[in-house]
C-alpha positions in Angstrom: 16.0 26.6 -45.4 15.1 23.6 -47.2 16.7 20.4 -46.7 17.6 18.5 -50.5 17.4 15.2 -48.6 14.0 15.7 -48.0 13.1 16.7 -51.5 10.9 14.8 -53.2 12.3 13.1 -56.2 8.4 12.4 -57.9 6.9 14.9 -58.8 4.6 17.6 -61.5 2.8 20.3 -61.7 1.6 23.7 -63.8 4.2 26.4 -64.3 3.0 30.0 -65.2 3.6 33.6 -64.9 1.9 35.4 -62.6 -0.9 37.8 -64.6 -4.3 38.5 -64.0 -6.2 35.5 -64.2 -9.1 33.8 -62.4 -8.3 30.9 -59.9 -11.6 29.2 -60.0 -12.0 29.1 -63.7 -8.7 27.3 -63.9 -10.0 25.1 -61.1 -13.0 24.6 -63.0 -11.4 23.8 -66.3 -8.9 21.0 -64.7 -11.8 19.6 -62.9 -13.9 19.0 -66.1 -11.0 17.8 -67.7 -10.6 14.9 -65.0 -14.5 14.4 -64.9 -14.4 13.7 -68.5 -12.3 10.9 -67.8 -14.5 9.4 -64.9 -11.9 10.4 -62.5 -12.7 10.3 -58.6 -11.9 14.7 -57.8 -13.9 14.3 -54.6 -11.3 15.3 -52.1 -8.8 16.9 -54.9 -7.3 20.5 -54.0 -5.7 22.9 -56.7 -2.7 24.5 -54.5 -1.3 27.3 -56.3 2.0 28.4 -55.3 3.8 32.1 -56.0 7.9 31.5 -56.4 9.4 33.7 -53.2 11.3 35.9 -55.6 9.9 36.3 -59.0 6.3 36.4 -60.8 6.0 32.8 -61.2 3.2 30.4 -60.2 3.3 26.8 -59.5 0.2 24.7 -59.8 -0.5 21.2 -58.2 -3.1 19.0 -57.5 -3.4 16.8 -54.0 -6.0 14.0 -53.1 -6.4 10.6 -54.2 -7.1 11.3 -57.9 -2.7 11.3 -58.3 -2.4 8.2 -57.2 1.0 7.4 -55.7 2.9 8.6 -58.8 2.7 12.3 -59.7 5.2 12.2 -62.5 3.0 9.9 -64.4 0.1 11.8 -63.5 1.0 14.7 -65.1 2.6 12.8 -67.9 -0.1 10.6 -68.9 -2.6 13.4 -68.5 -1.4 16.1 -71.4 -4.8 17.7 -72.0 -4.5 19.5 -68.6 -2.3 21.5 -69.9 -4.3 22.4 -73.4 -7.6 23.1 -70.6 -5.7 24.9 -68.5 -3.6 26.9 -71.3 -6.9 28.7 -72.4 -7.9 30.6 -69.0 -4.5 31.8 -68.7 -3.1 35.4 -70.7 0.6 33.7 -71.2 2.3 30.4 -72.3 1.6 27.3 -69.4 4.4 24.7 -68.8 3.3 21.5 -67.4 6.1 19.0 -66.3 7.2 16.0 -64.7 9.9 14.5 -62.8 10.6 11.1 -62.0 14.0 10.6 -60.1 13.5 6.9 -59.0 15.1 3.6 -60.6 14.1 4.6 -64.2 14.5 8.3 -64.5 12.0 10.4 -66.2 11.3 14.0 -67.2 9.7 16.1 -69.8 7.4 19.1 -70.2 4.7 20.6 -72.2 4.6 24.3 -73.7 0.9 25.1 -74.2 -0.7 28.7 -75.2 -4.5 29.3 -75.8 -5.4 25.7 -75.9 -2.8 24.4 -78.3 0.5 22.6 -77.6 3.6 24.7 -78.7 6.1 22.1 -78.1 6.8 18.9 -76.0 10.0 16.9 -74.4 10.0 13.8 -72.3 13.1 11.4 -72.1 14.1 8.7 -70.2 18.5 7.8 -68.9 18.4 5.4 -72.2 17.4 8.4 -74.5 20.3 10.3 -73.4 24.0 10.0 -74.1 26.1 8.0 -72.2 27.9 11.2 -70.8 24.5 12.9 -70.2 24.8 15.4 -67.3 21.8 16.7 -64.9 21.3 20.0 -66.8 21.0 18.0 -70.2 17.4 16.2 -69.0 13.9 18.7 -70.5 13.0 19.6 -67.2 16.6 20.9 -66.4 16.6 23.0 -69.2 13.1 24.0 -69.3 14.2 25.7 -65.6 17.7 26.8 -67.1 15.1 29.2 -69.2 12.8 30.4 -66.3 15.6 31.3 -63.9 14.6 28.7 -61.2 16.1 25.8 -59.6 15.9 22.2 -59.6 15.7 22.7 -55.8 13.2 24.8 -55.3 11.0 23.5 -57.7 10.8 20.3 -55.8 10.3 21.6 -53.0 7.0 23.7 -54.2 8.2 27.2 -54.1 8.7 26.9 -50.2 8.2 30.0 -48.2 6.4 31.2 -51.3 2.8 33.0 -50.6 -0.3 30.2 -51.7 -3.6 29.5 -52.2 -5.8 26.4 -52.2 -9.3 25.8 -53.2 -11.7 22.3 -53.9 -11.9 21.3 -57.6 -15.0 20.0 -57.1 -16.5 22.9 -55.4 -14.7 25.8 -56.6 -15.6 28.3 -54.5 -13.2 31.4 -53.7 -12.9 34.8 -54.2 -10.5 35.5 -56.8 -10.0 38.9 -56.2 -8.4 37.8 -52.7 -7.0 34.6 -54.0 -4.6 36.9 -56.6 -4.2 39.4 -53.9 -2.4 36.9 -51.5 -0.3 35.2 -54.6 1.0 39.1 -55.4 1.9 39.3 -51.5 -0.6 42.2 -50.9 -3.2 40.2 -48.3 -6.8 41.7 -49.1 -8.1 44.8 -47.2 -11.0 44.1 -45.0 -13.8 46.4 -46.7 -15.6 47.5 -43.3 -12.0 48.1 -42.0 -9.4 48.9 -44.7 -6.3 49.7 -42.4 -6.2 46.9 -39.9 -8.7 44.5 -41.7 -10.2 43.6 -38.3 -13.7 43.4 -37.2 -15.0 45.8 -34.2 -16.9 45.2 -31.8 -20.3 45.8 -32.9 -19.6 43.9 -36.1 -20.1 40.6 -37.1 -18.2 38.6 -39.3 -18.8 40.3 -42.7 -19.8 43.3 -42.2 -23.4 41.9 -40.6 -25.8 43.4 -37.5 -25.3 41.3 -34.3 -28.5 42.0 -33.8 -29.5 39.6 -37.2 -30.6 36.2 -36.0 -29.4 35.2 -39.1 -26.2 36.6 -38.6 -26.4 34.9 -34.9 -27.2 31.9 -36.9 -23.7 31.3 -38.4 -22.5 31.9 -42.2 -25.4 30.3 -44.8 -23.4 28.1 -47.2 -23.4 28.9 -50.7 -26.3 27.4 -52.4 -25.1 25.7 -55.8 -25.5 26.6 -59.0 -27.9 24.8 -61.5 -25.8 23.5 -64.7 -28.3 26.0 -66.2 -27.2 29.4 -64.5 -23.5 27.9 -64.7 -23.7 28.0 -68.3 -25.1 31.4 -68.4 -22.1 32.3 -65.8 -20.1 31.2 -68.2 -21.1 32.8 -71.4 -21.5 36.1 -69.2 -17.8 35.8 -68.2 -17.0 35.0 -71.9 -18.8 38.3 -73.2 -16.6 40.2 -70.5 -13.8 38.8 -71.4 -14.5 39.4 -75.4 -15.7 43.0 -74.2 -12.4 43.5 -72.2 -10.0 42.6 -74.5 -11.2 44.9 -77.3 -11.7 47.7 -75.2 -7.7 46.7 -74.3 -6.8 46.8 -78.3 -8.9 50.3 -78.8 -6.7 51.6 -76.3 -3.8 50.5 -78.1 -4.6 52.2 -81.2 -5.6 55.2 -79.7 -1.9 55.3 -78.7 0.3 53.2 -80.8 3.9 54.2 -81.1 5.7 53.8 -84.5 8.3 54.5 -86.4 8.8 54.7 -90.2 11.9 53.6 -92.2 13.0 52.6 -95.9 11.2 49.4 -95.3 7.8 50.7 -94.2 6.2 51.4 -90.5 7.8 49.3 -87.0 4.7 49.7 -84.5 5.1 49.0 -80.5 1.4 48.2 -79.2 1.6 49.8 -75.5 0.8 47.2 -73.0 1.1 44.5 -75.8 2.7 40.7 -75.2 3.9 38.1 -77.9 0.7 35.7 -76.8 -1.3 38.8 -78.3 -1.4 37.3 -81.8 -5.1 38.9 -82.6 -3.6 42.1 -82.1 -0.2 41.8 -83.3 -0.8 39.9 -86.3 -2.7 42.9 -88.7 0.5 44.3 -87.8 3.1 42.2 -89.1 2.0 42.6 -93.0 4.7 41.7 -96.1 3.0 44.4 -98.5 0.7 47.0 -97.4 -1.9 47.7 -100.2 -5.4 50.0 -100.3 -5.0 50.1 -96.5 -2.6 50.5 -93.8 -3.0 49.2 -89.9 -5.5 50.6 -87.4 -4.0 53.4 -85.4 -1.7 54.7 -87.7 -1.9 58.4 -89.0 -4.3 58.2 -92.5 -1.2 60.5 -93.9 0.9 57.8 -94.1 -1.3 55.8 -96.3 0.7 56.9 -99.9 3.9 56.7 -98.2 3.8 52.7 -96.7 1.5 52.0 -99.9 4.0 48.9 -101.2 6.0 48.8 -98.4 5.9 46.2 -94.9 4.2 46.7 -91.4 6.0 44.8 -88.9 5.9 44.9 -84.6 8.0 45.3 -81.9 7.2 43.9 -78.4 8.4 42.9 -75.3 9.0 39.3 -74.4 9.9 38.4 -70.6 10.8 34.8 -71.2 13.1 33.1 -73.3 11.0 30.0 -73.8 8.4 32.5 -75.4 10.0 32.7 -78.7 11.4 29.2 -80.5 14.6 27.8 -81.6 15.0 25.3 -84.2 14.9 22.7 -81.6 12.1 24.0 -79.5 11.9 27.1 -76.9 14.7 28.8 -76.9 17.0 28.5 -73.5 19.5 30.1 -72.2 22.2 27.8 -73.8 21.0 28.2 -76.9 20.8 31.7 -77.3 24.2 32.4 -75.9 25.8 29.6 -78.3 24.0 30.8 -81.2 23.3 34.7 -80.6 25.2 37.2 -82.1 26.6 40.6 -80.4 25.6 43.3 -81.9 25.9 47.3 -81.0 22.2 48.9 -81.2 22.6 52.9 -80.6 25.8 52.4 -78.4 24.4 49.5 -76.7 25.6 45.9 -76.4 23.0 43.8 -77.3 22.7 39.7 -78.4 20.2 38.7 -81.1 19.5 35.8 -82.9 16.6 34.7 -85.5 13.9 33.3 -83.8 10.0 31.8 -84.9 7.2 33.9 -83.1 4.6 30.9 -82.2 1.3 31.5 -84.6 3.0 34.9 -86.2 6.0 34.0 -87.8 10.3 34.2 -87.6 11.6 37.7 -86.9 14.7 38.5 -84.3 14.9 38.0 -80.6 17.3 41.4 -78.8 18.4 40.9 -75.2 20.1 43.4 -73.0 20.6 41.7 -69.6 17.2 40.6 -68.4 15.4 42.3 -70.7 13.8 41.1 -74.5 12.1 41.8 -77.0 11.2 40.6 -80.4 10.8 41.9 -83.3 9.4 40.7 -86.7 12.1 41.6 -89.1 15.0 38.8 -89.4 18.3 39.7 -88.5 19.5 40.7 -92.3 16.7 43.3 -92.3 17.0 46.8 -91.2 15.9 47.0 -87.3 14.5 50.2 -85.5 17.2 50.6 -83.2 16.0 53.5 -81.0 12.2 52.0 -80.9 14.0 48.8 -79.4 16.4 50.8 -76.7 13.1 52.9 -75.8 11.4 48.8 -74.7 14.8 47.5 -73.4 15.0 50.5 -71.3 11.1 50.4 -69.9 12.2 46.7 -68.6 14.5 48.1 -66.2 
């Protein structure tokens, strides 16, 4: 149980979803990003935290490169977030708190290295009557379902991981692993993970003097094969991800109205704009959208392509004032009936794709890139609001 006396009241961090990502490349990227500024990172640590409860990942930094002041850390050091932002699959939050003599919070929204949207305020910045859930931070948690509490107190009793920016060595296979709450497997011994008793650590022959000898340590890499490291992961990455949208249009759902064609990329997220965007088109001409049936080429000739996918988060789509929260959307989002089912939807600007219309049932969203006065393909959203939950 924690104890809020104890909490501290300065303090920052990364906030993220928990996806597939690699744990030394974001260590990597923070620590050139604080080398580049001829900061000391000889002792700094990147912890990374999983909330207890949901898919959410807190990211902070310890040693002597904070200083005594993590708010203005994190404030005063935005391009973390822009670094970081591009080694991650979703939208990054990066946020400070100060809760001493002169109050201070805000937050960055970053996605594949640009910056979405930003709030930082101070007491004399706010009404008079100002409560606690009116300061960026507040509301930026009001969005992602978490506490003022337990973000403080860094996701206690949450699984973590911690490795050396400056040496950056981990496996990230195991590093994810313990984050999802699934410990790795030992290899030699998959059930019990232990080591028997002809084994040495690591699967080695006792026998081995150099296994007698002790663990070799890890011989660094030249800025040379680094580089290569890198581009190789690059290329993999590239490779991946297209292999990732062949599959989609091997296997693209769709639907066809008056307007023209509503596709739902399986597997797809808002954050996906390279694959979304050939999809959200005002006036198909000569051509129509990989993955759809050449037959339907006369019939959408003139007509719009559009998308439908599912967005976990609130603060993935925008208001007019910024990402949209919780407040907003139920002050400004309208109930609707979609097939028998009570829904809320409002208009709602897809970051780098354009304004369509946000539909939540419950827990579960999705967006969709016709506005709210357009004709919307009510059983293709029910079938994504149903797969949610």
């Amino acid at each position: 149980m924690v104890d809020e006396n104890s909490l501290p009241t300065n303090h920052g961090g990364l906030v993220f979803p928990l996806d597939m990502f690699r744990p030394t490349m974001l260590a990597a990227v923070l620590a050139e990003g604080l080398i580049a500024q001829a900061r000391n990172i000889l002792d700094a640590q990147l912890e990374l935290i999983r909330h207890p409860e949901m898919r959410l990942v807190l990211g902070r930094i310890h040693g002597s490169v904070m200083g005594d002041d993590p708010a203005k850390f994190w404030r005063e050091n935005a391009e973390l977030a822009l670094a970081a932002s591009q080694v991650l699959p979703q939208q990054l939050f990066q946020y400070w708190v100060d809760g001493g003599e002169k109050p201070r919070q805000g937050f960055i929204v970053a996605q594949r290295g640009q910056a979405l949207a930003a709030q930082d305020a101070t007491a004399d910045q706010l009404p008079e009557d100002a409560q606690p859930e009116d300061w960026p931070v507040a509301q930026l948690l009001t969005q992602l379902q978490v506490s003022a509490e337990e973000l403080a107190s860094g996701f206690a009793d949450g699984p973590r991981v911690s490795l050396s920016l400056i040496d950056r060595e981990g496996d990230d296979r195991e590093m994810l692993m313990t984050l999802v709450g699934q410990p790795p497997e030992d290899p030699e011994n998959p059930e019990t993970g232990a080591v028997t008793e002809n084994q040495a650590p690591g699967g080695a022959d006792p026998s081995d003097p150099r296994a007698q000898a002790g663990p070799q340590k890890p011989q660094r890499a030249s800025v040379e094969d680094d580089r290569k490291r890198r581009a190789s992961e690059h290329q993999a990455e590239l490779d991946a991800r297209l292999a990732r949208a062949q599959s989609m249009h091997a296997d693209l759902p769709y639907v066809v109205d008056a307007l023209g064609v509503v596709v739902a990329p399986r597997g797809a997220e808002l954050a996906d704009t390279d694959i979304l965007s050939p999809y959200f088109v005002a006036k198909l001409d000569d051509d129509i959208p990989r993955g759809l049936p050449r037959a339907l080429h006369d019939e959408l000739r003139g007509k719009r392509a559009d998308f439908a996918v599912v967005v976990e988060f609130l603060s993935e789509v925008f208001a007019e004032t910024g990402p949209l929260s919780k407040p907003i959307f139920e002050a400004q989002g309208e109930l609707q009936t979609l097939g028998g089912t009570e829904v809320r939807i409002l208009e709602v600007l897809a970051p780098r794709l354009g304004r369509g219309t946000f539909i939540r049932r419950a827990r579960a969203g999705v967006f969709v890139s016709r506005t709210p006065d357009s004709a919307l393909p009510e059983a293709l959203i029910l079938s994504l609001l149903d797969g949610q939950g």
